[in-house]
Structure formats: C-alpha cells, structure tokens
N, C-alpha and C positions, 0 to 999 in steps of 0.2 A: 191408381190414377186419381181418385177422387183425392188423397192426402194432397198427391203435387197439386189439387186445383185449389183445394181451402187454404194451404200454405202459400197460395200464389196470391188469389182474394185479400187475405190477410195482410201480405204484404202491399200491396196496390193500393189499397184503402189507408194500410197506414201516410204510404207515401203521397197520397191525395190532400191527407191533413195535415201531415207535418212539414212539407216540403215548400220550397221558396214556388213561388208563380214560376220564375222562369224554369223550373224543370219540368213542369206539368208532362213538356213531349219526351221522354224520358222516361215517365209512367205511362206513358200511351205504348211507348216502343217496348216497354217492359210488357205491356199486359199483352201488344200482338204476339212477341217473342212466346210467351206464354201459353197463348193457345196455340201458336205452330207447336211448339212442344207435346202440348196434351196431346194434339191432332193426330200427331206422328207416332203417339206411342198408341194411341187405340187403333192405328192402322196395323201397325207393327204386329198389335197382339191379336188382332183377327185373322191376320193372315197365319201368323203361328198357330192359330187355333185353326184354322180351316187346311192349313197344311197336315198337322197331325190325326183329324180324323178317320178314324179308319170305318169302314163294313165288313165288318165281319160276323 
C-alpha cells in the first residue's frame, strides 16, 4: 500500500504544478479517487488478515 500512496502523491503534486488552473478539480477528483482506493484496499487486507487467523 504505501508504493500506490507515494506513487499517487507524486503524481498529484506533479499535476498541481504543471497543469492549467482549469483542471485543478481533476487533481482534487484524482487525489479523493485515490484515497478511496488506498482505503478499500487496507480494509480489504484486514479483513483477509482477520479471516485467516487461526487458534490453535
């Protein structure tokens, strides 16, 4: 998870400086998209991880 967040930063940041004003919301939509994505994949993997635990 952490690669897709630096590689997402990275990207967001470039496109803050190099993009025209009018797409700022475009970076905004990118970066929520973004964190739904992380969001959903560290739900994803606790729950794999809390499904697989065993006692024994």
């Amino acid at each position: 998870m952490i690669p897709n967040l630096i590689g997402a930063m990275c990207a967001i940041t470039w496109h803050i400086y190099d993009n025209q004003e009018a797409l700022y919301g475009l970076v905004t939509l990118q970066g929520i998209f973004t964190f739904i994505g992380n969001s959903t994949l560290a739900i994803a993997s606790f729950t794999i991880f809390k499904k697989t635990e065993t006692y024994e």
